[in-house]
C-alpha positions in Angstrom: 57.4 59.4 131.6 60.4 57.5 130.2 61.1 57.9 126.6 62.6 54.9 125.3 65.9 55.9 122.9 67.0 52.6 121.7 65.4 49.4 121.2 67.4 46.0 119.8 65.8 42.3 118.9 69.0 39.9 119.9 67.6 36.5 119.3 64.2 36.0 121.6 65.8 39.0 123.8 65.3 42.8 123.7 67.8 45.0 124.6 65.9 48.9 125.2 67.6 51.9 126.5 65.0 54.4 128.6 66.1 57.9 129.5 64.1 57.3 132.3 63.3 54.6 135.0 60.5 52.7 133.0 57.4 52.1 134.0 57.4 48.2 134.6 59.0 45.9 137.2 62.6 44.5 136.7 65.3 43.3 138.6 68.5 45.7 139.5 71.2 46.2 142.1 73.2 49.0 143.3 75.8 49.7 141.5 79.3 50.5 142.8 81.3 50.0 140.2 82.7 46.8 140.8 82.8 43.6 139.3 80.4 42.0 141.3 77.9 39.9 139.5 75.0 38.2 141.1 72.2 36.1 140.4 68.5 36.8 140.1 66.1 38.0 141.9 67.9 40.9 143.2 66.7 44.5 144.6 68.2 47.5 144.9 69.6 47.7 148.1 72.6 44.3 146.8 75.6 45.7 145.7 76.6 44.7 142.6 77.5 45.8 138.9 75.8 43.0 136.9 73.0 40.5 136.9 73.0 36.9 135.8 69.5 35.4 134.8 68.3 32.1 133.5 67.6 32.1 129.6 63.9 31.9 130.7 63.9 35.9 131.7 61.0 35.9 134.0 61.8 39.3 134.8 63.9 42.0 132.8 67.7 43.2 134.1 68.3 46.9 134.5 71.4 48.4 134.3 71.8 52.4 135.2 74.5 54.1 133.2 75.6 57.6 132.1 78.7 57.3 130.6 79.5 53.9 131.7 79.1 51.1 129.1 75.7 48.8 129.3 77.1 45.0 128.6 73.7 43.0 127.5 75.1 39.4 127.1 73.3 36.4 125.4 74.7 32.9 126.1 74.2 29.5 126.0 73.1 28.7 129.7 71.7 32.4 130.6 71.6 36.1 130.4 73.3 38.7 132.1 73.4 42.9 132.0 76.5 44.2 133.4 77.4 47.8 134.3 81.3 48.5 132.9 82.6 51.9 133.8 86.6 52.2 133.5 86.6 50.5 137.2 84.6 47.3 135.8 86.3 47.2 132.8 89.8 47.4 134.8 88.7 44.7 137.0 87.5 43.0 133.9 84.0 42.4 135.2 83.4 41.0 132.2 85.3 37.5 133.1 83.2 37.1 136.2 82.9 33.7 136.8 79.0 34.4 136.7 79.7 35.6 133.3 81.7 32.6 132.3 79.3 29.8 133.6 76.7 31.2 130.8 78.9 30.5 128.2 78.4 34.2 126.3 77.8 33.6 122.3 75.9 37.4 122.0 77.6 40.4 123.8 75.9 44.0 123.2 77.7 47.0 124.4 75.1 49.8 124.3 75.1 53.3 124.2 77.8 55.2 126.1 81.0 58.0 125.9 82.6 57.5 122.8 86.4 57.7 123.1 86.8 61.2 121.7 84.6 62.4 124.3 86.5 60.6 127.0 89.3 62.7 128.2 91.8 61.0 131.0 94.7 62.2 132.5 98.5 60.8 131.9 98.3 59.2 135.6 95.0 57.3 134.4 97.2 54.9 132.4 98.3 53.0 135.3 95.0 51.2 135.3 95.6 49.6 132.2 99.3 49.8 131.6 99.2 47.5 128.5 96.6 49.2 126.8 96.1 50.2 123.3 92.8 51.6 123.8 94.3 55.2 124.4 94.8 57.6 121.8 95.5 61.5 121.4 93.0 63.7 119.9 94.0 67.1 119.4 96.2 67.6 122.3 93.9 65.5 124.6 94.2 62.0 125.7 91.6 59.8 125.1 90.7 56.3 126.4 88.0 54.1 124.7 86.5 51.6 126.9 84.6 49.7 124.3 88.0 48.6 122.6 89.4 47.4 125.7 86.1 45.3 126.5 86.2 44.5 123.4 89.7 43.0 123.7 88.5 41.2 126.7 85.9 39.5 124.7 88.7 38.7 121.9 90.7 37.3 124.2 88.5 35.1 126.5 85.3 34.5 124.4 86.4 34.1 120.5 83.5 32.9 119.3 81.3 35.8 120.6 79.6 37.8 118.3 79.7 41.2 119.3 77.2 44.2 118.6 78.1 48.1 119.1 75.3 50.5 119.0 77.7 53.2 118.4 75.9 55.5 120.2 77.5 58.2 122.4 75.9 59.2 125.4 78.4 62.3 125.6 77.5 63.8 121.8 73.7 62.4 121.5 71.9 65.3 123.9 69.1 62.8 124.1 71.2 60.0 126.4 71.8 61.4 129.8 76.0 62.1 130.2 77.9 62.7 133.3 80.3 64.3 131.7 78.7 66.6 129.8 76.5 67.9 132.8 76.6 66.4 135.8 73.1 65.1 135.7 71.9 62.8 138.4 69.5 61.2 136.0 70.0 57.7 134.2 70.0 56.1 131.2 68.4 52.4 132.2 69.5 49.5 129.8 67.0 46.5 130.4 67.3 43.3 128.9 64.2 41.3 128.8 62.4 38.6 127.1 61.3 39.7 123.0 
């Protein structure tokens, strides 16, 4: 039985975080990360890495992370959930043209590694060469993909409102981490109607 961990009221949208797969139909793709975005309905065999929906919402969005940033977006012609490891954010899924068409006014990054946690090597910088998002934390160097998104937002959609649950899958033993373990399981983000 899925536990659910988070839960946030965005407007007439929820945004929940399940350590589980939740009991309860919802639309989801499989994920590569990439910065493919498609359209509903989808299923689990289209490859993608985010999910566009009409503000209607007939049916939730799921996004599977562990580690990886959740991107729950609000906007004025639609919805969309995006997955956003540092491949997505890289390739700046974020400005998908998918993305762009709903005009985003609400962006939530939910839980995932906090920079401290996220060690990268020296070679890692060449996929973001300009980057201030790196840092070094007692002899380790660290990378925090939720400053860079959030540059990307800055940058492209000023008038965005952005929310950080400031929640680290890494340090919170309740989230399910990659890099703590190795797990297989999956934190699933959903986005659905309030």
């Amino acid at each position: 039985m899925a536990q659910l961990l988070y839960q946030k009221k965005i407007g007439d949208f929820l945004f929940e975080t399940y350590d589980d797969r939740p009991d309860f139909e919802f639309d989801e793709v499989k994920q590569i990360h990439s910065d493919i975005v498609v359209k509903t309905p989808t299923t689990n065999s289209i490859e993608a890495d985010g999910i566009v929906s009409k503000l209607e919402l007939s049916q939730p969005l799921a996004i599977k992370t562990a580690d990886c940033l959740p991107i729950a977006i609000i906007g004025k012609f639609g919805v969309a959930n995006l997955h956003a490891g540092w491949r997505g954010v890289a390739q700046e899924i974020i400005l998908n043209k998918e993305v762009k068409a709903i005009e985003p006014h609400i962006i939530l990054i939910g839980p995932h590694i906090s920079a401290v946690n996220y060690e990268v090597s020296e070679e890692f910088k060449q996929n973001f060469p300009n980057s201030q998002a790196f840092d070094m934390v007692e002899g380790r160097l660290t990378f925090s993909l939720e400053m860079e998104v959030k540059k990307q937002i800055a940058e492209h959609f000023p008038q965005a409102y952005v929310i950080s649950t400031n929640i680290c899958t890494f340090a919170n033993l309740n989230y399910n981490s990659f890099r703590r373990n190795q797990t297989t399981k999956r934190n699933y983000n959903i986005l659905k109607r309030n």
